[in-house]
DRENLO-708864 format. One record per residue (C-alpha): residue in three letters; x, y, z. Coordinates in steps of 0.05 Angstrom, whole numbers, padded with zeros to 5 digits, always signed. Layout:
ALAXYZ;...
# end
This chain:
UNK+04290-01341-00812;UNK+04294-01323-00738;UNK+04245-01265-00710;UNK+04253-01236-00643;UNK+04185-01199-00609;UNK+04191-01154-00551;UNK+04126-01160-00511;UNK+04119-01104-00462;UNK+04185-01101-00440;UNK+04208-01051-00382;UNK+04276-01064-00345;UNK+04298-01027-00283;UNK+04365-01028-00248;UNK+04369-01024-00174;UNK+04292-01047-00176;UNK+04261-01021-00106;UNK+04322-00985-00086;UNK+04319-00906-00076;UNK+04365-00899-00143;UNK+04324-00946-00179;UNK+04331-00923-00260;UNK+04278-00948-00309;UNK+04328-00959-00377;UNK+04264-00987-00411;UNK+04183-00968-00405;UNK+04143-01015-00437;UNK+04177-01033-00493;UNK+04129-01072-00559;UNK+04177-01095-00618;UNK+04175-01144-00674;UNK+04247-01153-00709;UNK+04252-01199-00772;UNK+04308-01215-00826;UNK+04344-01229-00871;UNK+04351-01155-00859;UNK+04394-01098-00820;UNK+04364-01063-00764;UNK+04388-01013-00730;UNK+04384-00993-00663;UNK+04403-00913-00645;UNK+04388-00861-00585;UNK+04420-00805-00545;UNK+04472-00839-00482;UNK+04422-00869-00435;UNK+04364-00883-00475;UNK+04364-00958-00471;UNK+04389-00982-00531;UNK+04451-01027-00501;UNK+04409-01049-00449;UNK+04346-01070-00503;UNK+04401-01115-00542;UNK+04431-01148-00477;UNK+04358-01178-00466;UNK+04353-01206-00534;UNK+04395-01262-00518;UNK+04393-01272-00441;UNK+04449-01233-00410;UNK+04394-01197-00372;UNK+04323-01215-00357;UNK+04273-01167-00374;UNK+04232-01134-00305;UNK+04168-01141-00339;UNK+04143-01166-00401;UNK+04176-01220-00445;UNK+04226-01229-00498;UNK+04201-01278-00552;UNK+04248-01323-00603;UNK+04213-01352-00661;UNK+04145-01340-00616;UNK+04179-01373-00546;UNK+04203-01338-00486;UNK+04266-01341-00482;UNK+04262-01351-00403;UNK+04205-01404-00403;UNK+04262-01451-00390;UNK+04314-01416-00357;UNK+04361-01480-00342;UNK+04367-01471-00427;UNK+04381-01392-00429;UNK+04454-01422-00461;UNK+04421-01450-00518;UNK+04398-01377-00536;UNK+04462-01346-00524;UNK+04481-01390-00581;UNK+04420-01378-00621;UNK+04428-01299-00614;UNK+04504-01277-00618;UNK+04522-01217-00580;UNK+04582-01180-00595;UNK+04595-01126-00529;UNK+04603-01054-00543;UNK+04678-01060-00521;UNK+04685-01140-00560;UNK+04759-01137-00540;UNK+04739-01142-00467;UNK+04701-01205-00489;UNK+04773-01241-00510;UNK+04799-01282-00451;UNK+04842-01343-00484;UNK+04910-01363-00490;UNK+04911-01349-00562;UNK+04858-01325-00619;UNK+04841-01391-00648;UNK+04826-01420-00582;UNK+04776-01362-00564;UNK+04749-01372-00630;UNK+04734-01445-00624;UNK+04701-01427-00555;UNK+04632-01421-00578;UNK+04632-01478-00632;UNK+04670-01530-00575;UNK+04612-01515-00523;UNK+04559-01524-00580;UNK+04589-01595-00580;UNK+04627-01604-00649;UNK+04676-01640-00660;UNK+04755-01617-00666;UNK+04748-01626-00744;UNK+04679-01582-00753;UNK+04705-01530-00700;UNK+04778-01517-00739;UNK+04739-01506-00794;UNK+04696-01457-00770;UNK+04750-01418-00737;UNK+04784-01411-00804;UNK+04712-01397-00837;UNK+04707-01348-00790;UNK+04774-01311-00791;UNK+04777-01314-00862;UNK+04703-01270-00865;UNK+04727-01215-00813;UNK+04799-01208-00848;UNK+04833-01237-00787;UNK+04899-01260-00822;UNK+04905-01329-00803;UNK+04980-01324-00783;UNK+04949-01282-00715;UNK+04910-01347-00698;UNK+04965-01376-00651;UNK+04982-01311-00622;UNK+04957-01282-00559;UNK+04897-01241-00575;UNK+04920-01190-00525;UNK+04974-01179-00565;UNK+04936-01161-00620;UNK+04916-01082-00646;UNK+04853-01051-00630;UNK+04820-01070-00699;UNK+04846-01134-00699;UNK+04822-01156-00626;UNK+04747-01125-00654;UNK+04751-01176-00718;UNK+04781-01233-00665;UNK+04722-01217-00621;UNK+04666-01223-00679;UNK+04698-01283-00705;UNK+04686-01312-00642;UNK+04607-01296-00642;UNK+04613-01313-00728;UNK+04640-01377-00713;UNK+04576-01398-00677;UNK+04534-01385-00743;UNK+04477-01350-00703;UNK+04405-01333-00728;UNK+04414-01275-00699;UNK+04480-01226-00697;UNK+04475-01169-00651;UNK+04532-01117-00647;UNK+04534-01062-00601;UNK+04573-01005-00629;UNK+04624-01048-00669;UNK+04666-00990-00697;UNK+04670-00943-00634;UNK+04736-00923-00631;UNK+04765-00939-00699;UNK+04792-00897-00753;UNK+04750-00883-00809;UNK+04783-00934-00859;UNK+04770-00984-00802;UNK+04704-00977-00791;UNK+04681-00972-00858;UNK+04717-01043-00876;UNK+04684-01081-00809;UNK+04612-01056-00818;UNK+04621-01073-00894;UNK+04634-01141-00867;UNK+04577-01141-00816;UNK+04537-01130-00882;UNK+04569-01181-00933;UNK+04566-01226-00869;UNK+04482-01217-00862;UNK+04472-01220-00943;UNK+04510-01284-00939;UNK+04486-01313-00885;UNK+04404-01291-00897;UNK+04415-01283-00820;UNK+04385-01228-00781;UNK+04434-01172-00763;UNK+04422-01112-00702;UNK+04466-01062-00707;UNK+04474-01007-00651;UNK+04510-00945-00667;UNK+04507-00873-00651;UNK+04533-00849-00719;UNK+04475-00833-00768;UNK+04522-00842-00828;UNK+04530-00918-00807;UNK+04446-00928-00799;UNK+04439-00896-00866;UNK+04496-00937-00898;UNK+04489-01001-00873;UNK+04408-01009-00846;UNK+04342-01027-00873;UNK+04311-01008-00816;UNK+04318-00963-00758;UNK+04293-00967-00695;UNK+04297-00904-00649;UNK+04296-00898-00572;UNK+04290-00849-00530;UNK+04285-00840-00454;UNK+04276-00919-00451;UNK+04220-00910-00499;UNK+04202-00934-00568;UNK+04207-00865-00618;UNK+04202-00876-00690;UNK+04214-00945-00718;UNK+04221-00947-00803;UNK+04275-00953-00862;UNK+04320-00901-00866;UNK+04285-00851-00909;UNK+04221-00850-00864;UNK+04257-00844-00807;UNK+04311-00793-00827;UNK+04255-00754-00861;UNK+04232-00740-00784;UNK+04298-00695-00771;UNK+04269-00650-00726;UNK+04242-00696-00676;UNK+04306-00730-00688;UNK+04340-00669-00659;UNK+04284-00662-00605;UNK+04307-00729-00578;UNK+04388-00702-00573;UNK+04404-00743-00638;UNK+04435-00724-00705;UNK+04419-00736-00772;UNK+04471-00748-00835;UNK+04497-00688-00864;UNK+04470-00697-00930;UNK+04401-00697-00903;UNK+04415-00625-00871;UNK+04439-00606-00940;UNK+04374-00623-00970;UNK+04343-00585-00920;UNK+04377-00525-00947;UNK+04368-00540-01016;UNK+04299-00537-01001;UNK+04299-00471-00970;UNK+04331-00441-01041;UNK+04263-00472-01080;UNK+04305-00545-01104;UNK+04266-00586-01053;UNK+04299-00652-01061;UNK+04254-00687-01004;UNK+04263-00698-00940;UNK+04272-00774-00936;UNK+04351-00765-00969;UNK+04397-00793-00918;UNK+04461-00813-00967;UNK+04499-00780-01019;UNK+04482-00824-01073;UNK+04413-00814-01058;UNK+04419-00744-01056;UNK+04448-00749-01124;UNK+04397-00784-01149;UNK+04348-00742-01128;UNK+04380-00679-01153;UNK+04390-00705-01224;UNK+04322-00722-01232;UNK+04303-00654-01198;UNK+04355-00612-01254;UNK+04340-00662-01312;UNK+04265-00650-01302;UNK+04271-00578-01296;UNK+04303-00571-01361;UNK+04249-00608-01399;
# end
């Protein structure tokens, strides 16, 4: 079970330059599975840049970045090893296709891990089958492919690898609702399958409550509340400080709550909400 510690970490880009910008400030974090976490904040708070250090695509300015207790730069000749370790699917994973056809930029990840040609078919199909890439697109160009299906070719590709550690930066941007409610129930039959650790970025509140155990917020390149979901949602209004949202239902509770049905102020789904309310109305009758 992989863990992933964030000791200190600040990263600035354009370091010493007039326009210097300081995405993180001293940044302490200790993220375990088999679980969800989330990772949310207003545009600019840090968040995409915190997950690209988690598995080497950039090197933190201070501090370290620690994998199962060992920096993941102690030997940088090795920082490949950790890309495979720690799977990052981009916030635009179409981008990340580049192959003459879909099962070939599948197999990329398993061939460099050194497999052989009988280990790596099979984890191509493993891995199309699990994203719902019909396996009749494998010999097609993946830029020939639609929006939803280059995002499943793209997470295949990272799936394929098996990593310890997924990490997927806004997965369903851009999507219609049916579509991103079928690939982040994958993300999360993938993690409960795999006992694998699973970061999830997203700026939709509905998704973190959905589909996290935990959620991490940042703000300003800062660490602001870090909890599950009904700790952290319960926080609304410095939730709304920060230029973030909350999920609807929790606003409903809210005004429940101002008509004398106070449901708490930890609800952040409907089924929770729900639950909640029954218990409130079933309890009031007795």
């Amino acid at each position: 079970m992989a863990e992933i510690e964030l000791k200190d970490v600040s990263f600035i880009y354009g370091a010493g330059q007039p326009y210097e910008i300081r995405a993180l400030d001293h940044i302490s974090l200790t993220i375990g599975g088999p679980a969800v976490t989330g990772f949310m904040g207003h545009t600019g708070s840090g968040k995409s840049t915190l997950v690209q250090l988690l598995n080497g695509i950039l090197k933190p300015s201070d501090g370290q970045v620690l994998l199962d207790g060992k920096d993941i730069w102690a030997e940088p000749k090795k920082i490949r090893d950790i890309r495979f370790r720690v799977g990052l699917v981009m916030q635009y994973p179409e981008y990340q296709l580049f192959d003459e056809t879909v099962r070939a930029d599948i197999a990329f990840g398993p061939k460099n891990m050194g497999m052989s040609k009988e280990e790596v078919d099979a984890r191509v199909l493993e891995a199309a089958r699990f994203v719902g890439l019909d396996e009749t697109l494998l010999d097609h160009s993946p830029f020939d492919l639609s929006g939803g299906q280059k995002r499943r070719a793209a997470l295949a590709g990272v799936i394929a690898m098996r990593p310890e550690v997924l990490v997927l930066d806004e997965p369903a941007a851009g999507l219609d609702p049916g579509g991103r409610r079928e690939i982040l129930t994958r993300i999360r039959d993938y993690q409960r399958a795999s006992g694998s650790l699973v970061i999830l970025v997203s700026h939709s509140m509905e998704d973190m409550a959905l589909y996290c155990d935990r959620v991490v917020v940042l703000s300003h390149g800062k660490l602001l509340l870090d909890g599950d979901c009904a700790s952290v949602f319960s926080q609304y209004e410095t939730l709304l400080d920060a230029g973030l949202d909350v999920p609807q239902i929790t606003y409903v509770a809210a005004a429940l709550a101002r008509y004398g049905i106070d449901i708490g102020r930890d609800v952040y789904t409907v089924k929770y909400a729900a639950q909640r309310l029954s218990e409130k109305l079933g309890g009031g009758a007795s």
